[in-house]
N, C-alpha and C positions, 0 to 999 in steps of 0.2 A: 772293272774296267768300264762297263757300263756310264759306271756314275761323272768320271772323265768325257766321254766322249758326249753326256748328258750336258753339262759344266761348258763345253769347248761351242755344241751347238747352241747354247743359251747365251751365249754370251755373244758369236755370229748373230742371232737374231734380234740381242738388247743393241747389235748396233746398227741394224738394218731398222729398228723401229726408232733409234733416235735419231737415224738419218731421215727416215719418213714423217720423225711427228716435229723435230727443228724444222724441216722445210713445210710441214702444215701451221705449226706457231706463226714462224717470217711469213710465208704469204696472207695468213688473214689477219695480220696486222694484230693479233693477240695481244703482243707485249709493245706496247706502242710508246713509251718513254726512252728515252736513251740508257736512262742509269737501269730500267726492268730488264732492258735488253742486254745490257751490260751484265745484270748477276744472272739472267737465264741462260747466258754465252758459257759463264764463269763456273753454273753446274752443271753442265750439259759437257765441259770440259775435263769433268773432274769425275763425271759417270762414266765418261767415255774413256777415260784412264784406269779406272775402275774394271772394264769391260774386256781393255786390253793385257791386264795382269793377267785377269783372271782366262781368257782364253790365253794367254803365255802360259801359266802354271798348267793348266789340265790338259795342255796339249804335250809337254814332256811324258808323261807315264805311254801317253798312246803310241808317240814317237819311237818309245824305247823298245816295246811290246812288237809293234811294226817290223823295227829292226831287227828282232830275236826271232820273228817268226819267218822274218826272210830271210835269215841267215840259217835257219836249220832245214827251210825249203830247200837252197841250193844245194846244201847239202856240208855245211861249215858246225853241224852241233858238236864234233867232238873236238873241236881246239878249244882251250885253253880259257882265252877273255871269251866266250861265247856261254862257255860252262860256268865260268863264272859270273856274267849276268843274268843267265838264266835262275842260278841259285841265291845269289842278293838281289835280284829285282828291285825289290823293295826297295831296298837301301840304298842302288844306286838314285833311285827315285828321287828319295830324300835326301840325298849330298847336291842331289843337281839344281834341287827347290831349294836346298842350304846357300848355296851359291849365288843362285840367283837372287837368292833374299839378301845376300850379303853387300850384292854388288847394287843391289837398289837403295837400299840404306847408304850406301857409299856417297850413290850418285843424288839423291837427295837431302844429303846432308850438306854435299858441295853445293849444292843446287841453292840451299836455303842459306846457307852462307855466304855467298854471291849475292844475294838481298835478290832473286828469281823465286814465281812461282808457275804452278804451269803452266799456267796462260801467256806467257814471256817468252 
């Protein structure tokens, strides 16, 4: 769980330092061409997408963990879906990362079809 919650804060941080170093690039005039600024908008879009998976994916396992631990606090361990997440964990883990991969591929493929990328 560790490595999630490692993953979730790294990825908060990669986008508090491209929010801090895009606004150190724009104000000292670093990328001073239209078209530089143009492809350092263009990666800087594509990190920061990058940024946002990846803190979507490794915040499910902690979410789910959260939710089991607070549900056997109140005192709900012996129902039923409770015992059963607590015994696939795992798995529910991975059907939800399944999903979600599913529905990205979905939405990307309509995306690229529509002649969009993601700067549009």
């Amino acid at each position: 769980m560790k490595k999630f919650v490692l993953l979730a804060a790294l990825s908060v941080a990669g986008f508090l330092a491209l929010n801090i170093g895009g606004g150190l690039i724009e104000s000292s005039q670093w990328v001073s061409t239209p078209q530089a600024q143009d492809k350092a908008e263009s990666i800087m879009m594509y990190v920061a997408f990058g940024l946002f998976l990846l803190l979507g994916f490794s915040i499910i396992p902690l979410f789910i963990r959260l939710f089991l631990r607070g549900q056997i606090w109140v005192g709900n361990a012996e129902f039923p879906p409770i015992q059963f997440l607590q015994k696939y964990e795992k798995q529910v883990r991975w059907g939800v990362w399944l999903f979600m991969a599913v529905g990205l591929g979905i939405a990307l493929l309509g995306m690229w079809a529509d002649g969009s990328s993601l700067l549009d």
